[in-house]
C-alpha positions as CSV (number, residue, x, y, z in Angstrom):
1,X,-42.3,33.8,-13.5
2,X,-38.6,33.8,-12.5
3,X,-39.4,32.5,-9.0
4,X,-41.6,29.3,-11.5
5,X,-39.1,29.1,-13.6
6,X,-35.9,28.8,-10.0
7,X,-38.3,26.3,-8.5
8,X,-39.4,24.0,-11.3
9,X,-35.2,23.8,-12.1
10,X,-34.9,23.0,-8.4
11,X,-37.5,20.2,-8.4
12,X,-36.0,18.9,-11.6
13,X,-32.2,19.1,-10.8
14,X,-33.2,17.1,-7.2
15,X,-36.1,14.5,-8.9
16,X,-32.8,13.4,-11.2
17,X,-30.6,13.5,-8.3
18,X,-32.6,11.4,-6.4
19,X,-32.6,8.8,-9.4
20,X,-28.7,8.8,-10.2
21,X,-28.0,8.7,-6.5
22,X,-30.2,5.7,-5.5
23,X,-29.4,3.4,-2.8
24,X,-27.2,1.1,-3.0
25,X,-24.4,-1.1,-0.5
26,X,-22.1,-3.9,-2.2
27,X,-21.4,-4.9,1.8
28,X,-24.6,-5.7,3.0
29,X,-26.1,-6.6,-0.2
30,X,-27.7,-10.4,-0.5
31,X,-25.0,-12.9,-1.0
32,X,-22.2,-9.8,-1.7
33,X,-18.8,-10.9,-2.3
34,X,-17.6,-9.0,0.8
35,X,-18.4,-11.6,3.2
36,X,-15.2,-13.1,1.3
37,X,-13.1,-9.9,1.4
38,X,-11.9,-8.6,4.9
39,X,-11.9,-5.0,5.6
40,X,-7.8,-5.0,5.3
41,X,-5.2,-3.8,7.5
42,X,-2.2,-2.7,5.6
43,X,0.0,-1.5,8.7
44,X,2.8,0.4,8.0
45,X,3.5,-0.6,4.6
46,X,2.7,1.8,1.8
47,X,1.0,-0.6,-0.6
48,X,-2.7,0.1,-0.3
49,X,-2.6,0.3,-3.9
50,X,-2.5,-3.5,-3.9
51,X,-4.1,-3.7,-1.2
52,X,-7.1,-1.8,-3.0
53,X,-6.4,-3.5,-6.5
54,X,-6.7,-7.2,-4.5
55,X,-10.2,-6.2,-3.3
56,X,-11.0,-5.2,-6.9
57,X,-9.8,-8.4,-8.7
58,X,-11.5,-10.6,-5.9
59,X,-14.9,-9.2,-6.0
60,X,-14.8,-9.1,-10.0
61,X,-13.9,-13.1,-9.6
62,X,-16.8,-13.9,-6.8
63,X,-19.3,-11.7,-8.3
64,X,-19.2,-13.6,-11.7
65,X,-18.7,-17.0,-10.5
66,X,-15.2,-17.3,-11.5
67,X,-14.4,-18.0,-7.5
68,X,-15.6,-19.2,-4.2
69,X,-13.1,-18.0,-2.1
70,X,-10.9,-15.0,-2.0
71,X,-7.8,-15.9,-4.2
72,X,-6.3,-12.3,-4.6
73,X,-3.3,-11.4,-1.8
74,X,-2.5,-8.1,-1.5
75,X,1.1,-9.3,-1.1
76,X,0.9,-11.2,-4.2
77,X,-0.3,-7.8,-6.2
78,X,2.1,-6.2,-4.9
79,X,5.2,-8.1,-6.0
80,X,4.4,-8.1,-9.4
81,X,3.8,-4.7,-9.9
82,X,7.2,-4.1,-8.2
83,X,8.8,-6.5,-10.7
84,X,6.7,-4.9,-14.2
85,X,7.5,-1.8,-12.9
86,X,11.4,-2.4,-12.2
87,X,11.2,-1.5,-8.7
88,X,13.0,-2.3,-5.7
89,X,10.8,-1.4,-3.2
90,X,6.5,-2.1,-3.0
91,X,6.1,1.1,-1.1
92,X,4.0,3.6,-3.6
93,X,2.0,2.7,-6.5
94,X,-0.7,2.3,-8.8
95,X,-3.8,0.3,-8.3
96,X,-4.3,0.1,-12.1
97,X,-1.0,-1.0,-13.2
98,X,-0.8,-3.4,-10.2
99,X,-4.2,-5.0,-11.6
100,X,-2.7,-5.3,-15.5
101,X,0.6,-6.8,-14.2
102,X,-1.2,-9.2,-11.9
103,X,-3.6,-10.3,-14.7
104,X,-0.6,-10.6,-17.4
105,X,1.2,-12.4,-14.6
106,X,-1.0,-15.0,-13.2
107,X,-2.6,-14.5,-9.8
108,X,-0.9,-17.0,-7.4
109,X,-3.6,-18.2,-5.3
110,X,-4.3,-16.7,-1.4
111,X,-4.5,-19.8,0.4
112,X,-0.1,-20.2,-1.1
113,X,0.8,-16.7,-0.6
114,X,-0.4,-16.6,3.1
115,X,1.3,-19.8,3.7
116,X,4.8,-18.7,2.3
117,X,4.8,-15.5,4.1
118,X,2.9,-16.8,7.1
119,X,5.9,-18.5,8.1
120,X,8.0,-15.9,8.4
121,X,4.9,-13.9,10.3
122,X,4.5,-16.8,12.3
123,X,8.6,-16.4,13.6
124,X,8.2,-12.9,14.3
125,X,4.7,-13.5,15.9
126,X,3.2,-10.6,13.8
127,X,0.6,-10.6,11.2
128,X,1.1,-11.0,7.3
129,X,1.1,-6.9,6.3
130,X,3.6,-6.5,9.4
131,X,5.8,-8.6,8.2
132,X,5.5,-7.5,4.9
133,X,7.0,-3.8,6.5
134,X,9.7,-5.4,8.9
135,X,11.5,-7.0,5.3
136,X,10.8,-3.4,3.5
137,X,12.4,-2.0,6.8
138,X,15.0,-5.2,6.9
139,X,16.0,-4.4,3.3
140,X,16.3,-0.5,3.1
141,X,18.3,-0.6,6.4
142,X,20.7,-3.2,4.7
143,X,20.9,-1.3,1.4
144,X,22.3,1.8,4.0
145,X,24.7,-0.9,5.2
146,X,25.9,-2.0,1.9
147,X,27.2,1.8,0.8
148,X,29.0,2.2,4.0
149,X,30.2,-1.0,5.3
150,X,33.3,-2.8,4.1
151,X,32.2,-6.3,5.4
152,X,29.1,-6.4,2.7
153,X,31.2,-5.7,0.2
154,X,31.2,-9.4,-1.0
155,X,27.5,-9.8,-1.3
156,X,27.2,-7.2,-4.0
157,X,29.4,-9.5,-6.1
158,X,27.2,-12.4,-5.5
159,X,24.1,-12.8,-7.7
160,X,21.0,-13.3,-5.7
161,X,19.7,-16.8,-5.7
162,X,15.9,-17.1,-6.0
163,X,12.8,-19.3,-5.7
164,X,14.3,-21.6,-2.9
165,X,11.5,-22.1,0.5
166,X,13.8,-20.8,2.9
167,X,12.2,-22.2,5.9
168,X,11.3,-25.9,6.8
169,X,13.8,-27.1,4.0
170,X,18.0,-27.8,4.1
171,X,18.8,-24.7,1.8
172,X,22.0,-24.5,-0.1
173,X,23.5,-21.5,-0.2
174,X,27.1,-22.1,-0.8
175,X,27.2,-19.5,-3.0
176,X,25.8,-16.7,-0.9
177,X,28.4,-14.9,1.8
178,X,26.4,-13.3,5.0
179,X,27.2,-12.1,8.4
180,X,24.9,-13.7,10.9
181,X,25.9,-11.3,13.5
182,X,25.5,-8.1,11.0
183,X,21.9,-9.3,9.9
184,X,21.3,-9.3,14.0
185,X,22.4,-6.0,14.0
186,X,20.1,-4.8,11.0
187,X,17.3,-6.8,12.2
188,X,17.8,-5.0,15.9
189,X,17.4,-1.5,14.1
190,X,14.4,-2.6,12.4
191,X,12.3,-4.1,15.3
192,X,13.7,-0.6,17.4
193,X,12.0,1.3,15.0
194,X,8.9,-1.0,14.5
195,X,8.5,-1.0,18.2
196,X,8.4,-4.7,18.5
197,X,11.4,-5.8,21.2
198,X,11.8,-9.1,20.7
199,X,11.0,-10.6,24.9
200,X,8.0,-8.6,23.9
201,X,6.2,-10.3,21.5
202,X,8.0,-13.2,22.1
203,X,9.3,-14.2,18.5
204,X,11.5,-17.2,17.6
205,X,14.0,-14.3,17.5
206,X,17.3,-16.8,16.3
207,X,15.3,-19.0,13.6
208,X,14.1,-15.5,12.1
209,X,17.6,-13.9,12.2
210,X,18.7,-17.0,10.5
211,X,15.8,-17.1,7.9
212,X,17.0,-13.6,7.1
213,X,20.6,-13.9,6.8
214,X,20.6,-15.4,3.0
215,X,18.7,-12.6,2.5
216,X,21.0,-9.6,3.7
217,X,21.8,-7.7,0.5
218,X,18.4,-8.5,-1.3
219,X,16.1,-5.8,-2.2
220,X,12.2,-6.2,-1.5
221,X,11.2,-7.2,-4.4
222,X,13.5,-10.3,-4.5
223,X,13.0,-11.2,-0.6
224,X,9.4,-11.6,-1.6
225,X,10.1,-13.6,-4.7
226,X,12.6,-15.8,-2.6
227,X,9.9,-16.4,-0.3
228,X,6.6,-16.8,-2.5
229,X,7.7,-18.0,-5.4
230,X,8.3,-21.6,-4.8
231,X,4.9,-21.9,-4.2
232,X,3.8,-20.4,-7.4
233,X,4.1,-21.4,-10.8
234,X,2.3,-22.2,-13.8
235,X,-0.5,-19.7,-13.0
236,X,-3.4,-18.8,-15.4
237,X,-3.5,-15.4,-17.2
238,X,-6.3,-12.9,-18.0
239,X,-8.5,-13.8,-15.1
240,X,-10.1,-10.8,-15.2
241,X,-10.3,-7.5,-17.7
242,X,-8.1,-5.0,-18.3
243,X,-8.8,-2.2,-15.8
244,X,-10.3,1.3,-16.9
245,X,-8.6,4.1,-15.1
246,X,-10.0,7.9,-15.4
247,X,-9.0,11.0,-14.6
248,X,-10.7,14.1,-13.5
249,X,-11.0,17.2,-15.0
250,X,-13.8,18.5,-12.6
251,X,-14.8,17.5,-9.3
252,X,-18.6,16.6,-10.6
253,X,-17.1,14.3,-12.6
254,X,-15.8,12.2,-9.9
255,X,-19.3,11.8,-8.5
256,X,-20.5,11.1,-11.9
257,X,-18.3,8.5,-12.5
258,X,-18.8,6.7,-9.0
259,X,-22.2,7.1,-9.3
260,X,-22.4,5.5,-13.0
261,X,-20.4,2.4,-11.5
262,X,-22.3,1.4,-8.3
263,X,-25.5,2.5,-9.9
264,X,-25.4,0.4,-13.8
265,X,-22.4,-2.1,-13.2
266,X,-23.1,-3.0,-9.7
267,X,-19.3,-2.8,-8.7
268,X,-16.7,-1.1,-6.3
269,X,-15.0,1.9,-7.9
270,X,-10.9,2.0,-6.4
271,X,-9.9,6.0,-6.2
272,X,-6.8,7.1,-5.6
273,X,-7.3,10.0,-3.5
274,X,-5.7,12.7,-0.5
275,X,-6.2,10.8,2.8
276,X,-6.2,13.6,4.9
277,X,-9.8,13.9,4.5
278,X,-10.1,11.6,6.9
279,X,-9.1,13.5,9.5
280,X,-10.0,16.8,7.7
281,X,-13.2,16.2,6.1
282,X,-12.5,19.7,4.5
283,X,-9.6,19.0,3.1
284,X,-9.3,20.6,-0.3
285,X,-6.7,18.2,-1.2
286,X,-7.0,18.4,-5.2
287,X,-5.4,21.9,-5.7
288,X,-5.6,21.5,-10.2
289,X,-6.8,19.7,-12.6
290,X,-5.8,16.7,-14.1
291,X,-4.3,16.6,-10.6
292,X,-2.1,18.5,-8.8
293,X,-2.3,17.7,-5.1
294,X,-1.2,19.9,-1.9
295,X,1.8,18.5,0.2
296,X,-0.5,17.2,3.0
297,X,-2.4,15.5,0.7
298,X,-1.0,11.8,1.9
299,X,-1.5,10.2,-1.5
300,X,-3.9,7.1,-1.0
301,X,-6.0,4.3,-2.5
302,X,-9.5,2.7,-1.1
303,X,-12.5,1.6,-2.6
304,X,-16.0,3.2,-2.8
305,X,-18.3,0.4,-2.1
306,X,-21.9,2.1,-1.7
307,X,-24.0,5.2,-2.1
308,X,-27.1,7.0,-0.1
309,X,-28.6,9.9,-0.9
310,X,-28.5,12.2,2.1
311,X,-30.7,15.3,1.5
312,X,-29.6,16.9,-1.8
313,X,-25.9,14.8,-1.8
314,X,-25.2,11.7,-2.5
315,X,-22.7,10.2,0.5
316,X,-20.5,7.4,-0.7
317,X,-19.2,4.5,1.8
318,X,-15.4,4.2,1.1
319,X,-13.8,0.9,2.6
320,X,-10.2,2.1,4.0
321,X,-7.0,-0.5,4.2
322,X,-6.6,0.8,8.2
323,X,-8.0,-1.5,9.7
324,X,-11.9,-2.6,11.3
325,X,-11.3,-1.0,14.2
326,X,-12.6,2.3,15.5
327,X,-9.6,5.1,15.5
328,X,-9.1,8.8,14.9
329,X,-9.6,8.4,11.1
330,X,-13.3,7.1,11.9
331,X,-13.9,9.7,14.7
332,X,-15.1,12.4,12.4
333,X,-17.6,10.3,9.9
334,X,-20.7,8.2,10.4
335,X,-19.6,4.4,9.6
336,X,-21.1,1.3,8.5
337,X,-20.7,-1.5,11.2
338,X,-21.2,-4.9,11.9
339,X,-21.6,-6.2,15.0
340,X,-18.7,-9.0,15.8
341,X,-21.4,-11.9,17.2
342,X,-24.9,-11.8,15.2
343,X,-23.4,-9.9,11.8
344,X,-25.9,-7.5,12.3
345,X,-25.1,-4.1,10.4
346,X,-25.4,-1.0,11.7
347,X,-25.6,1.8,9.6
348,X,-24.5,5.2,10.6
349,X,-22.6,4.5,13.8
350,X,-19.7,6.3,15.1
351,X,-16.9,6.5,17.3
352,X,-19.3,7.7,20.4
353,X,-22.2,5.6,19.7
354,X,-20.6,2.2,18.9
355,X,-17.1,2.1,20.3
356,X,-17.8,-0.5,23.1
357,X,-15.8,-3.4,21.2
358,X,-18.5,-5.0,19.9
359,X,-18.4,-3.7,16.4
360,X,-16.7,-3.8,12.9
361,X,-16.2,-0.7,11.0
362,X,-16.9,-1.8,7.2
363,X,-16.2,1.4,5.8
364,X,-17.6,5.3,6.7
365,X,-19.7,7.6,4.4
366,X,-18.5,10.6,3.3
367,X,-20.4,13.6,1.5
368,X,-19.7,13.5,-2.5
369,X,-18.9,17.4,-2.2
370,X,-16.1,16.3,0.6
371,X,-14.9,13.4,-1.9
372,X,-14.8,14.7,-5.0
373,X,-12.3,17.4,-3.7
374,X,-9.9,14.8,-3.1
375,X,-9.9,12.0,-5.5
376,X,-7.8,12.5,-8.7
377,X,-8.6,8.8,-10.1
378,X,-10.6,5.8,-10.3
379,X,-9.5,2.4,-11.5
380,X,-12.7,-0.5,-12.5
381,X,-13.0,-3.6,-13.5
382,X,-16.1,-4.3,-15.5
């Protein structure tokens, strides 16, 4: 009778696992919003948190019609939650606050954010996120300069003048006191650490020294409003809803609550989460609940953009801001891929099977028991 009584539970625990957990992939899904959205690379800049909330906002505003395009830049997110949140810097943050400031805000569209910071990208012949690190690099290593060196002393009397298109336009500064020389010197450290010697990637090296001169003593957040916001004004509010953010007080409930958004609303779920699982898939990186997590953890934020039921676990595909590339994070999961010519997807590949340079990755699968133990929130937009 007990054994029935074990295997009837059984049966019924896995017949209503196998209906919560059904099948199903935003990516490869007929006329999905993803073939809008680029698997992002965020380089060395710690803002996947905009980076995840653009995604968010984006599909939301293809998925009902509101869009055509992709109109959300993770630059863009970034910068206002720095400025709602008082910050100086756009390293670290949240991908529900970043979506409430950018809705309150105004979204400046993609097309005018890539095109400001383009064409300081474009002078240091690097791509949009790596510039967005060499001016967090440029103004942290400044902010040192300012506390120790007398010839910056000036600048901190000087109040910052904003919203001028400091490239391609006479620009009058007489206002502003800089060092040409010293902002070489800065800029020198910078690109030393960043790797990038200037013969070597063959940037316009002087027009970007000069581009960053006015700039010296400003923190992030106003270098990126210097540079983006002439292009941006009058922007439309409450594009989208307010995001819904939860915390966990048990791991099941993070599979539940993944589950419950791919399966009835049809839409990416962004979790905040340890990244070390991706190199550890046993990482245990949650140590309590609400959340406390361990000092490896490598606090993170992706999206969870599909689910498959693999045996008696559901396995969720989580799109990571790294990058499309195969690298050590993807060398311990099976991956989603397309290949780079016909667009064909390929579902379960992996660093051994598929690493010829022929394929994308559009995100890997991992196990909802691996998951769970590592993400402490989710953010939505329904």
């Amino acid at each position: 009778m007990k054994v029935y009584l074990f295997l009837s539970t059984l049966l019924f625990s896995l017949s209503v696992f196998s209906e919560t957990c059904s099948s199903v992939n935003l990516v490869t899904q007929d006329k999905s919003p993803f073939k809008q959205i680029p698997v992002y690379d965020q380089d060395g800049i710690g803002a996947c948190y905009a980076y995840s909330g653009a995604q968010l906002m984006d599909y939301y505003l293809l998925k009902n019609g509101k869009k055509t395009t992709r109109s959300v830049h993770p630059a863009w997110v970034a910068l206002k939650y720095t400025k709602a949140q008082r910050k100086n810097t756009i390293t670290g943050g949240s991908v529900r606050d970043a979506i409430t400031a950018t809705r309150s805000s105004g979204n400046c569209d993609y097309s005018k954010v890539s095109e400001a910071l383009g064409k300081y990208a474009k002078l240091a012949k690097v791509t949009e996120a790596e510039m967005l690190d060499i001016l967090e690099s440029f103004s942290l290593e400044a902010e040192k300069e300012l506390k120790q060196n007398s010839f910056m002393k000036p600048l901190l009397l000087t109040k910052p003048v904003l919203g001028q298109d400091l490239i391609g336009k006479p620009i009058n500064y007489s206002t502003r006191q800089y060092n040409y020389k010293e902002t070489q010197r800065i800029l020198d450290k910078v690109l030393v650490r960043y790797k990038k010697a200037t013969c070597s990637v063959n940037m316009d090296y002087e027009k970007l020294v000069e581009a960053l001169s006015p700039l010296i003593d400003f923190t992030t957040n106003q270098m990126m409003t210097a540079i983006l916001f002439p292009t941006c004004f009058g922007l439309k509010t409450n594009e989208f809803p307010n995001p819904k953010h939860t915390s966990f007080k048990q791991e099941q409930d993070v599979t539940k609550n993944i589950i419950e958004q791919l399966s009835f609303h049809k839409a990416p779920s962004g979790i905040s989460y340890c990244a070390s699982i991706w190199s550890n898939p046993d990482y245990p990186g949650v140590v309590t609940r609400p959340y406390k997590t361990g000092k490896d953890c490598g606090n993170h934020a992706s999206i969870v953009v599909g689910m498959k039921p693999v045996g008696n676990k559901c396995h969720f595909l989580v799109r990571n801001t790294w990058g499309s590339g195969f690298s050590s994070s993807t060398s311990k999961w099976k991956c989603l891929c397309k290949h780079k010519k016909t667009g064909k997807f390929v579902d379960d590949c992996t660093n051994k099977t598929h690493n010829n340079g022929q394929y994308t990755v559009e995100g890997c699968w991992m196990g909802s028991d691996k998951l769970s133990k590592n993400v402490y929130q989710t953010t939505v937009l329904n």
